[in-house]
LOLUMDO-901096 format. One record per residue (C-alpha): residue in three letters; x, y, z; residue number from 1. Coordinates in pm, 1 decimal. Layout:
R fifi        X        Y        Z tipa
R  Ala        X        Y        Z  NUM
...
//
This chain:
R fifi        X        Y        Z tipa
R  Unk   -441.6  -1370.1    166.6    1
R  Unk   -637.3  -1122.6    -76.9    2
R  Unk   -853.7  -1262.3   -321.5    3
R  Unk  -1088.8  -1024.4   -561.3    4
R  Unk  -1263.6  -1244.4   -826.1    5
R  Unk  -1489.0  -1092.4  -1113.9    6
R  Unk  -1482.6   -755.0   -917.4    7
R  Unk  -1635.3   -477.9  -1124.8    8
R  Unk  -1655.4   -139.7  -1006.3    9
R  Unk  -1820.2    175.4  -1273.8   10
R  Unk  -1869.7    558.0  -1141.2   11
R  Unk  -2123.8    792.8  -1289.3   12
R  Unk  -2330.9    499.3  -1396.2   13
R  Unk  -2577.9    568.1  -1695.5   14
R  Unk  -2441.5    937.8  -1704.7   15
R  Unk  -2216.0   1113.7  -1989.1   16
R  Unk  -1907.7   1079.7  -1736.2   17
R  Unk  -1956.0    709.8  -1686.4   18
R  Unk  -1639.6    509.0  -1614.9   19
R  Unk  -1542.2    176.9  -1560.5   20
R  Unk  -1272.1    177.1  -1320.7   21
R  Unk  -1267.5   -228.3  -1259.3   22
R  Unk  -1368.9   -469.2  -1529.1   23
R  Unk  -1418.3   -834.9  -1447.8   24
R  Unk  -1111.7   -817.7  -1232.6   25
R  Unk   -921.1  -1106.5  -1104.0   26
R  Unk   -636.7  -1124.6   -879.8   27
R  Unk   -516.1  -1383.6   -577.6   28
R  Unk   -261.3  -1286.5   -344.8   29
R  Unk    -94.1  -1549.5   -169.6   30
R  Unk     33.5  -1495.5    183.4   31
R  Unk    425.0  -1313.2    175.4   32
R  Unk    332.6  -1220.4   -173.9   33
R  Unk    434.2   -822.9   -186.1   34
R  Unk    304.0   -698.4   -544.7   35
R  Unk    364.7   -366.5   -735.1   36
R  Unk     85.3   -224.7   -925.7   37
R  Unk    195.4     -5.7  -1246.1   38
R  Unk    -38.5    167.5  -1493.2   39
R  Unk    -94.4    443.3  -1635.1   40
R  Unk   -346.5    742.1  -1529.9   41
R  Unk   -679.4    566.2  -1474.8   42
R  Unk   -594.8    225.3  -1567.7   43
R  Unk   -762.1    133.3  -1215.9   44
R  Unk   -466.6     95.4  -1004.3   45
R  Unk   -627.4    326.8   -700.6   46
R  Unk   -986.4    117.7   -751.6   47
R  Unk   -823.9   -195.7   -683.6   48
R  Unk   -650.4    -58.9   -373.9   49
R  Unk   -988.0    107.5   -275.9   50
R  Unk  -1197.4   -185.3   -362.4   51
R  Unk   -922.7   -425.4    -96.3   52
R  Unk   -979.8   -174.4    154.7   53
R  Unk  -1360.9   -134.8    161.5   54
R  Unk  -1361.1    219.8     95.4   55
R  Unk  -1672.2    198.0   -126.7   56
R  Unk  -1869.1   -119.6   -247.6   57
R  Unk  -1810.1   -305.9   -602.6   58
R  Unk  -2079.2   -355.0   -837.6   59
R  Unk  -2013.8   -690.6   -847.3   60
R  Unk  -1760.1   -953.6   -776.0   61
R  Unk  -1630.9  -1112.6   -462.8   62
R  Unk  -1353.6   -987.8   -202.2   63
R  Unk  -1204.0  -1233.0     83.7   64
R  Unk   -924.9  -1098.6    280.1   65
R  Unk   -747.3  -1435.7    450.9   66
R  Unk  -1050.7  -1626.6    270.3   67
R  Unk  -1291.7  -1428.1    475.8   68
R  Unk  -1557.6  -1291.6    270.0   69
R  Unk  -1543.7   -868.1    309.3   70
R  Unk  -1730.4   -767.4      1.3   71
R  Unk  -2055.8   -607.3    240.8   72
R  Unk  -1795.6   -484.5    468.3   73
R  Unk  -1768.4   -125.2    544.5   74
R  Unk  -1397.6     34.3    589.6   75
R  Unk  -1395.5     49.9    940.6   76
R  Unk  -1450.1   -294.0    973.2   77
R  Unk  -1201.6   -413.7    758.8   78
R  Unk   -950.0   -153.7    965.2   79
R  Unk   -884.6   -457.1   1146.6   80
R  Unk   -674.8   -679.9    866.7   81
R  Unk   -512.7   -375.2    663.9   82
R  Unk   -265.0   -150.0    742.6   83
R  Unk   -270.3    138.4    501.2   84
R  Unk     31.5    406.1    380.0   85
R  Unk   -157.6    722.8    186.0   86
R  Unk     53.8    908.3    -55.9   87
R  Unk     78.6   1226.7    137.2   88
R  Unk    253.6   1215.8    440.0   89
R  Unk     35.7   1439.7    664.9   90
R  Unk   -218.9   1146.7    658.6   91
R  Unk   -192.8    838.0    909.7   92
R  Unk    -40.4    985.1   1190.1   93
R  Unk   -177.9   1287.1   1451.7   94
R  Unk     42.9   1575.8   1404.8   95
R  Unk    -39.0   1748.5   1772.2   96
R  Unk     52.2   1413.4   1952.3   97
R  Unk    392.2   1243.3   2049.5   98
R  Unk    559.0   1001.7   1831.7   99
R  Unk    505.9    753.6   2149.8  100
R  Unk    140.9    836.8   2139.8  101
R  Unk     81.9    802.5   1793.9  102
R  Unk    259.3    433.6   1764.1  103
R  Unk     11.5    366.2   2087.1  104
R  Unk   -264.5    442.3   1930.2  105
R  Unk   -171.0    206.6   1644.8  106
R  Unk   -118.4    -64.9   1853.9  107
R  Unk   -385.6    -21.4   2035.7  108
R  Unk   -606.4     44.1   1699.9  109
R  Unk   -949.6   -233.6   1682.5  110
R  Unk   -938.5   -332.7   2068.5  111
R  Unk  -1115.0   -220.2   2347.8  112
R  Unk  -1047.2    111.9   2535.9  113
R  Unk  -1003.0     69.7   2890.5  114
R  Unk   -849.4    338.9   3190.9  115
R  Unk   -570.4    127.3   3221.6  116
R  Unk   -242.8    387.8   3220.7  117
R  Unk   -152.8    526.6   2903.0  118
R  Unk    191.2    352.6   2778.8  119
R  Unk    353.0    166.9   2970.1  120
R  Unk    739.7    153.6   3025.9  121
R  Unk    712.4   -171.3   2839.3  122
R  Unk    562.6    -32.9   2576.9  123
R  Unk    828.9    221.2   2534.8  124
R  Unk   1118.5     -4.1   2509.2  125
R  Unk    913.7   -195.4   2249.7  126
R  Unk    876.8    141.4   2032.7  127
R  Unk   1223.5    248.2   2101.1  128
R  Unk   1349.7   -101.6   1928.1  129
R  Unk   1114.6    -67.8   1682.4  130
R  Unk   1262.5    294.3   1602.6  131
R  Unk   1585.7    210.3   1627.6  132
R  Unk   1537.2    -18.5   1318.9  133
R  Unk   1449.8    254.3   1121.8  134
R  Unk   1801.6    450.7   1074.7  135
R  Unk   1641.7    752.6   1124.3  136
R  Unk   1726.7    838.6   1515.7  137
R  Unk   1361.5    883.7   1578.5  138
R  Unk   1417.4    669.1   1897.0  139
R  Unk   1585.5    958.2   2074.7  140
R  Unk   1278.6   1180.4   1982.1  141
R  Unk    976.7    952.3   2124.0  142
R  Unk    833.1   1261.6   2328.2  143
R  Unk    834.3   1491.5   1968.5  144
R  Unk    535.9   1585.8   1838.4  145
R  Unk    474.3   1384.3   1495.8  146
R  Unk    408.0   1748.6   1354.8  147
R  Unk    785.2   1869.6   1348.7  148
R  Unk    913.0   1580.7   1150.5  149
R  Unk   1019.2   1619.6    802.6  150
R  Unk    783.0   1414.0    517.6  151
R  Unk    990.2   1123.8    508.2  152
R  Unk   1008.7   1086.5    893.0  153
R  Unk    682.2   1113.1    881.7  154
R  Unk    599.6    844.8    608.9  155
R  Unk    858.1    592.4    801.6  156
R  Unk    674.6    667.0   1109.4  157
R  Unk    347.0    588.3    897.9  158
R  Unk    488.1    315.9    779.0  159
R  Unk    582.3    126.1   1091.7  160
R  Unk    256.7    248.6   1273.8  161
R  Unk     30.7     45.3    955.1  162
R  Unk    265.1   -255.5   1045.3  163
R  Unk    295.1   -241.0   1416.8  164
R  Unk     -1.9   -507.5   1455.2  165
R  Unk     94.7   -732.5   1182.1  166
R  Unk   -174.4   -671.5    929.8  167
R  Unk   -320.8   -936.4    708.6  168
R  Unk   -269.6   -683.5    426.6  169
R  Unk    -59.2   -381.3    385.5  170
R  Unk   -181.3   -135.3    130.1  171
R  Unk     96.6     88.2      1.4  172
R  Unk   -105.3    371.6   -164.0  173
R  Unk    198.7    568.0   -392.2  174
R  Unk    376.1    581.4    -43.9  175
R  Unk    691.1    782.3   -165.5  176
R  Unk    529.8   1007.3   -458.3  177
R  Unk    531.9   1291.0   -235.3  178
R  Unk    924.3   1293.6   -140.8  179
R  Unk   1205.9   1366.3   -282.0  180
R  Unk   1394.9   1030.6   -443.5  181
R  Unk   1677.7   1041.8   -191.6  182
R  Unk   1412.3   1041.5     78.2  183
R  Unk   1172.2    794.3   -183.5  184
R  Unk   1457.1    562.0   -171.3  185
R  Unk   1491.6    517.3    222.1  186
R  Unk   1128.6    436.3    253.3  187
R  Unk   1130.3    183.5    -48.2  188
R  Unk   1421.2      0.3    150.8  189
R  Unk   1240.9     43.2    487.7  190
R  Unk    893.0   -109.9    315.2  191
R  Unk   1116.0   -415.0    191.6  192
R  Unk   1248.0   -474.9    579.5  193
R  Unk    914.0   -426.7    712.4  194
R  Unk    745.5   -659.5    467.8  195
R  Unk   1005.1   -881.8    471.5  196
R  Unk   1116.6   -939.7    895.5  197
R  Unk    699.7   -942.6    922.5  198
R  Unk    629.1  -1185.7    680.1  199
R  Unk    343.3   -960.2    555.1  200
R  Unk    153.8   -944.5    247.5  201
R  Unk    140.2   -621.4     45.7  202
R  Unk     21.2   -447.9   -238.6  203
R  Unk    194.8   -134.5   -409.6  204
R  Unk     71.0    127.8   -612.6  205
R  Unk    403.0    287.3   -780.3  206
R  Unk    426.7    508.4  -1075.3  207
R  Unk    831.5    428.5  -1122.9  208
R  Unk    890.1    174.2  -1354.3  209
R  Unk   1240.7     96.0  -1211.8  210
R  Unk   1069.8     75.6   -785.3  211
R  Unk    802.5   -150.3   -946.5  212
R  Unk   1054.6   -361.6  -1087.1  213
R  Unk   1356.1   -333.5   -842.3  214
R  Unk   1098.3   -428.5   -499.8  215
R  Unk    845.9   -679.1   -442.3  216
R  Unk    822.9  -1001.4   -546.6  217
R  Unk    536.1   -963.3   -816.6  218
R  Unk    425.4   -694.5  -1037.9  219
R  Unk     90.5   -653.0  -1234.1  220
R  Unk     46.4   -374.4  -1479.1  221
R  Unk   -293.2   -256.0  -1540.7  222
R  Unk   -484.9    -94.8  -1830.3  223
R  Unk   -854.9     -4.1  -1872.9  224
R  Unk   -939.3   -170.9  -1550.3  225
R  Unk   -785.0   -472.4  -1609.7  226
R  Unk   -459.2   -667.2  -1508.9  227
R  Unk   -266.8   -673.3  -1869.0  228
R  Unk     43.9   -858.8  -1718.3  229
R  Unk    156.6  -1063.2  -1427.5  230
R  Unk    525.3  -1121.0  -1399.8  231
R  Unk    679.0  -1277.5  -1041.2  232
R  Unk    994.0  -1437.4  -1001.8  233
R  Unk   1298.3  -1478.0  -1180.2  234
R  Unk   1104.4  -1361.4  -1467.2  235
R  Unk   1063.6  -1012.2  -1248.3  236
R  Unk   1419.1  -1035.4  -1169.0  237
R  Unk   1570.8  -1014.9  -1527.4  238
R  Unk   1283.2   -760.7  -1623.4  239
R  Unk   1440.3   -448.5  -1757.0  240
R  Unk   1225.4   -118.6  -1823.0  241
R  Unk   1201.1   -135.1  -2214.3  242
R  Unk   1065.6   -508.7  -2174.2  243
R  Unk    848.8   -419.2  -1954.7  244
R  Unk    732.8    -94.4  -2200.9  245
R  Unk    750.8   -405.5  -2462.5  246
R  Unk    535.6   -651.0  -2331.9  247
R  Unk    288.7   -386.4  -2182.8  248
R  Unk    218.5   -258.8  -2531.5  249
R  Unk    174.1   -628.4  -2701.1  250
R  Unk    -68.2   -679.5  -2392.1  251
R  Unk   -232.9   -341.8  -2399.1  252
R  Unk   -264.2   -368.6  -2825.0  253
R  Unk   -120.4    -40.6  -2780.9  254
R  Unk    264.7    111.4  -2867.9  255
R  Unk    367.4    279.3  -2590.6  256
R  Unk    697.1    468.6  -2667.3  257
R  Unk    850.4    537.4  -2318.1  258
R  Unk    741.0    537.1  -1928.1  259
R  Unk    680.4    957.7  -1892.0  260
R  Unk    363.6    887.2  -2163.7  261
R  Unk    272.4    543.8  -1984.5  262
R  Unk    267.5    704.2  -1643.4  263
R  Unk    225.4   1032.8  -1651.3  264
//
C-alpha cells in the first residue's frame, strides 16, 4: 500500500547547515499494516511522513502509494489517497464552521462541487453514527462550531474527518503530543478502532516508547535517516521498553541509557 525504495532526501545542500534527513531509505507497507515510527530528534521520522505525503520532492528514490507511482506528485494531488492527523489540534478542521459542516467537507474532499443542497438529512444520520462511535457525545453537538471544542474533541473530530473516505494511507503525524495523556490515551484507542473497523493502512509518528509498542501492528525505529529496526508481530507483542532501548543501541552502534535521552 506504501512503498518508498532508495528514497533520499538532504536540506541545505552544499551549504554549512547541510543535512541528510533520508538516506537510501527503504520501507514497504502492506495493506492493514498500521506502523509506529520511533526515533529520536532528527532521526528522519517527520521526512518520511513528509516524503509519503508529497509535501516536498526527494532527491532521489521512488514512492508508489497502492503501487501507483507518486514520486512527481505534488501534495494536493496525492490529497486524494491520504488522510492526514497534524500534531496540533487547531489544524485539519475549520474552527468558524459546524461540526456537520466540517465532516461534509471531508467527505466531500477531491470530488466535484456542484449546487446540489448542502447536507443532506442522509448525510446527517451517517455523521451522527459515525459520532456516536466516538464516546465523546459529539453527536448531540453536530450544529457546534468546531472552535468551542476542547483539543482532544478536536483531534477525534480530526481524526474521523482524515478517515471518513477510507484513505489508502492514514498519516498520523505525533497525533496526541499536544494533549494531556488522559486525553492522549482516548485518541490512541479511537486511532486503533478507526484503523482497525476500516481496514486502513497507517503510519505513526510517536515519541512514547510504551504507545509505539502497546498500538499498531509494526514498529520501525529510525536513526540518522535510516530504519535501524523493524519488529512486527509476536516479536512486537513481547517487546518491553528496555529491549527495545537494547536492541536500538546494538543497531544504532550507540548506548543509549534510557527513552527521555533517546526521544527528547
Amino acid at each position: 500500500m506504501l512503498e518508498l525504495s532508495h528514497v533520499c532526501k538532504t536540506f541545505n545542500a552544499g551549504t554549512i547547515h547541510e543535512k541528510k534527513a533520508l538516506c537510501d531509505l527503504n520501507l514497504h507497507l502492506q495493506p492493514g499494516d498500521f506502523v509506529t515510527v520511533i526515533g529520536g530528534n532528527g532521526a528522519g521520522k517527520s521526512t518520511l511522513l513528509n516524503a509519503a505525503a508529497g509535501v516536498w520532492a526527494v532527491d532521489s528514490g521512488r514512492i508508489r502509494i497502492d503501487s501507483m507511482d507518486v514520486t512527481g506528485l505534488p501534495e494536493y494531488k496525492r490529497a486524494k489517497y491520504i488522510g492526514r492527523v497534524f500534531q496540533d489540534p487547531m489544524m485539519g478542521t475549520v474552527p468558524n464552521m459546524q461540526i456537520v459542516e466540517n465532516l461534509a467537507l471531508a467527505a466531500r474532499r477531491g470530488k466535484p462541487r456542484t449546487l446540489k443542497w448542502g447536507v443532506t438529512r442522509a448525510e446527517k444520520e451517517l455523521y451522527h453514527e459515525k459520532l456516536k462511535m466516538l464516546g465523546l457525545g459529539l453527536e448531540n453537538r453536530m450544529s457546534a462550531k468546531v472552535g468551542l471544542l476542547s483539543g482532544g474533541q478536536r483531534q477525534a473530530l480530526t481524526l474521523l474527518m482524515a478517515a471518513l473516505q477510507k484513505p489508502k494511507l492514514l498519516l498520523l503525524d505525533e497525533h496526541t503530543a499536544a494533549l494531556d495523556p488522559a486525553t492522549a490515551a482516548k485518541v490512541l484507542e479511537l486511532s486503533d478502532s478507526i484503523v482497525q473497523e476500516n481496514g486502513l493502512t497507517a503510519l505513526m509518528i510517536t515519541h512514547n516508547m510504551q504507545d509505539a509498542i502497546t498500538h499498531g501492528s509494526r514498529l520501525i525505529m529510525m536513526n540518522a535517516g535510516k530504519i535501524v529496526l523493524d519488529i512486527r508481530g509476536e516479536e512486537k507483542k513481547r517487546l518491553t521498553k528496555q529491549e527495545l532501548l537494547d536492541r536500538f543501541a546494538q543497531a544504532a552502534g550507540a548506548a543509549q541509557e534510557n527513552d527521555r535521552i533517546l526521544l527528547s
